[in-house]
C-alpha positions, -999 to 999 in steps of 0.1 A, spaced: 0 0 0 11 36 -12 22 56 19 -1 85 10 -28 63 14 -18 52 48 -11 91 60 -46 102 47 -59 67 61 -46 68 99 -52 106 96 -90 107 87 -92 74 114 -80 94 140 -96 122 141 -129 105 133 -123 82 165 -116 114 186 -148 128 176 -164 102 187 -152 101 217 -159 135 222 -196 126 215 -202 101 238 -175 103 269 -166 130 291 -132 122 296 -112 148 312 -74 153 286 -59 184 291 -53 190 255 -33 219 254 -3 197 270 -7 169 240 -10 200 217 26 209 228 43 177 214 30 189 177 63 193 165 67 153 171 49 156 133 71 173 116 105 154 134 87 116 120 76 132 86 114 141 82 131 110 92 102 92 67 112 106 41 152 101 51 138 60 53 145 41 24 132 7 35 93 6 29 83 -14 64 101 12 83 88 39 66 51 32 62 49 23 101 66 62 106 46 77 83 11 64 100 25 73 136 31 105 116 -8 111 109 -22 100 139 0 122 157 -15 154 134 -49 140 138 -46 145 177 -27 174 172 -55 191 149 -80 177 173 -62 189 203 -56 226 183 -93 228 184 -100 215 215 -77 240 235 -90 273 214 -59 284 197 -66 310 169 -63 347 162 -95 357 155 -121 383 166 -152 355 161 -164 336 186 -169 301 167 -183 273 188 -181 238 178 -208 211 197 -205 180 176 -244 174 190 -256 211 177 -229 222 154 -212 249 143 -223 284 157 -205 315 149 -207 345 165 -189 379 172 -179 385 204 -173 423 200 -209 427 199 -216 411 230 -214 425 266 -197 400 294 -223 385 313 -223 384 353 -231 358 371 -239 359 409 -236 326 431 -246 323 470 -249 295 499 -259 303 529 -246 289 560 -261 274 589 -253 266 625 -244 231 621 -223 231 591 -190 219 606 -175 209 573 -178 219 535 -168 207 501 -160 222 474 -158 209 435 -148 230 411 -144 227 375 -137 248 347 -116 253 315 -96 284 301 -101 315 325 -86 336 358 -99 323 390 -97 342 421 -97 334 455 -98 362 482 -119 374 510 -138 357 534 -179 362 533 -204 355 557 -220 331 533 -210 295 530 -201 305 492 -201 332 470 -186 337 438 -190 368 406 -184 351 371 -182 374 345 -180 356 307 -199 355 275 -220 331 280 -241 323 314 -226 283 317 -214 281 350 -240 264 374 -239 258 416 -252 225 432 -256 216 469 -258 187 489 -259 186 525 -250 158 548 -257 164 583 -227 185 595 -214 183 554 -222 203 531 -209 193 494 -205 223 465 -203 218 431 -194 248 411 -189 245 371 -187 256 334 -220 237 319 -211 242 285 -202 214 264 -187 228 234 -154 242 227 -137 272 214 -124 269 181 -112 308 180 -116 326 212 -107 357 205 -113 384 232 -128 354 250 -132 361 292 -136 341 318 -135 353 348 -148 336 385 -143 353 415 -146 329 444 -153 338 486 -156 309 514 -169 311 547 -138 308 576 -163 287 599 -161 250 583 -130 229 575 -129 227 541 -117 204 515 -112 219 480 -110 203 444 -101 221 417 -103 213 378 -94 237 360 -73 243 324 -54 272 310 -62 294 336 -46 323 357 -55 312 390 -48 331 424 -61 312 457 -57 336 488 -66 306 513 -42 316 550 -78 329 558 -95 294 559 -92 258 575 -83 240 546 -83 204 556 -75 189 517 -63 213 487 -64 192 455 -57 212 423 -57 196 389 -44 220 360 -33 224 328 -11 248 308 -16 278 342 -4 302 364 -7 292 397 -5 311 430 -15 298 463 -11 314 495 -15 284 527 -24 295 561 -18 284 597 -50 271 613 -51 235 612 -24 213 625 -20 193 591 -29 202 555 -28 181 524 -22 196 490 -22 178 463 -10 200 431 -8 180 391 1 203 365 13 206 330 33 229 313 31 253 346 48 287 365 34 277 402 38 297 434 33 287 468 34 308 499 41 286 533 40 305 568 70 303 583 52 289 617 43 258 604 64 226 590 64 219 558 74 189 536 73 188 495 72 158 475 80 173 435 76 147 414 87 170 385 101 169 349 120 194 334 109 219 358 129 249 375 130 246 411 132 269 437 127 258 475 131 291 496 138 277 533 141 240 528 162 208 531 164 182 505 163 155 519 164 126 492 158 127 455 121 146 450 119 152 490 121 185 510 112 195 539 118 228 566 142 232 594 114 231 617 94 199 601 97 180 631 94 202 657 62 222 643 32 212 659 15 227 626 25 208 590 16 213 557 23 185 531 25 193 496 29 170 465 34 182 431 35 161 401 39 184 370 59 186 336 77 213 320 73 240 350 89 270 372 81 257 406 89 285 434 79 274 472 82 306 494 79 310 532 62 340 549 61 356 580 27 373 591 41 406 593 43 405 552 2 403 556 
């Protein structure tokens, strides 16, 4: 078989089996880090074509055009473009294109009231591309201001005697093909009372979590090509944060009152540790680990990333 055939063949394969996928799964890829490896294409097409042996090169040549069939598939999925229209793409209700410099951002106002008995509170979070804010404290259980195009985020609650569970997301189930000027923007405010446990899903985003004003009891962040700032409190004696990140600049702030040990799990990634010990390959931990009654435990896993950890006293607040 002509390798042309094969190209066009695996190409037109792929990318109708992603589509298909798309249709009927929800499975959660962060597409823009699979997008990054696009060059893989143009590295296998060039030593294809250096391949004299036909075996050899028919096998490189259909790696080849699956690899641009999830690379076009993951181009689309992630929203790269430069233009001014907003085109949608929902394989259900098709194509819709529309221009966003006729359209005013759209706010959004979210609130939970809290009661007496809450003692503990969960929050699930999910979105895609955006800048996400956490900062003051409210004297709701939840609040949060989203400002976007489109009205898709939607707020869920579930309480369980002393529990309350939250679930905060982006409803819509297209994707941008060109976004543009595209905005969104979710300003986020938790009540101090509860211990809370935190999940965030979230993709290339600008996110800033302001959380030394809350009991944090879990802080699980799942991200993909981001900027990532996150400023831990005091008050709890242990805190769990759970960081996995692609192609990532991430920022922590640790009080210098409290213990801290880092498992980075990283690849590629610039490193820098203000304060601690290495202790063996991937583990640090502060001077005052063992002796702090207070300790925060924090495990990144990410790629291609700028990792700085930084310790603060509570003067700098």
């Amino acid at each position: 078989m002509k390798t042309k055939h094969l190209f066009w063949g695996f190409l037109f394969i792929t990318l109708g089996a992603l589509i298909l996928v798309n249709n009927f799964t929800r499975v959660n890829i962060y597409w823009f880090n699979i997008w990054q490896f696009w060059p893989l294409f143009l590295i296998l097409l060039g030593i294809s074509l250096l391949i004299k042996q036909e075996i050899i090169r028919s096998v490189l040549v259909s790696i080849t055009a699956v690899i641009l069939g999830i690379s076009i598939f993951a181009t689309i999925k992630t929203g790269w473009g430069f233009f001014h229209e907003d085109v949608r793409i929902d394989f259900t209700n098709g194509i819709h294109i529309r221009d966003i410099d006729k359209r005013d951002l759209e706010t959004q106002v979210f609130e939970e009231d809290i009661n007496q008995n809450v003692k503990f509170a969960d929050l699930h979070f999910k979105a895609g591309a955006g800048s996400f804010k956490i900062s003051d404290t409210t004297s709701k259980l939840f609040s949060a201001i989203t400002k976007c195009y489109d009205n898709d985020y939607s707020l869920t609650r579930k309480d369980e005697g002393d529990n309350v569970k939250l679930h905060f997301e982006n409803d819509h189930d297209g994707f941008m093909l060109f976004r543009g000027k595209n905005k969104n923007n979710v300003r986020m405010s938790f009540s101090d009372k509860p211990i809370w446990k935190m999940y965030f899903d979230v993709g290339a985003a600008a996110s800033e979590f302001d959380l030394k004003y809350y009991k944090v009891e879990d802080l699980d962040i799942n991200i993909g090509a981001a900027s990532l700032k996150i400023a831990l409190g005091d008050l709890r004696d242990c805190d769990s944060v759970n960081i996995d990140a692609g192609a990532s600049s991430i920022e922590v702030l640790v009080p210098e009152n409290v213990g801290c040990e880092v498992i980075a799990d990283v690849v590629l990634s610039k490193k820098d540790f203000e304060g601690f010990n290495k202790i063996r390959k991937n583990l640090y931990r502060t001077g005052n680990f063992e002796s702090s009654a207070k300790k925060i435990y924090l495990d990144i896993d990410t790629g291609v990333s700028s990792i700085k950890i930084k310790r603060y006293s509570n003067s700098e607040w």
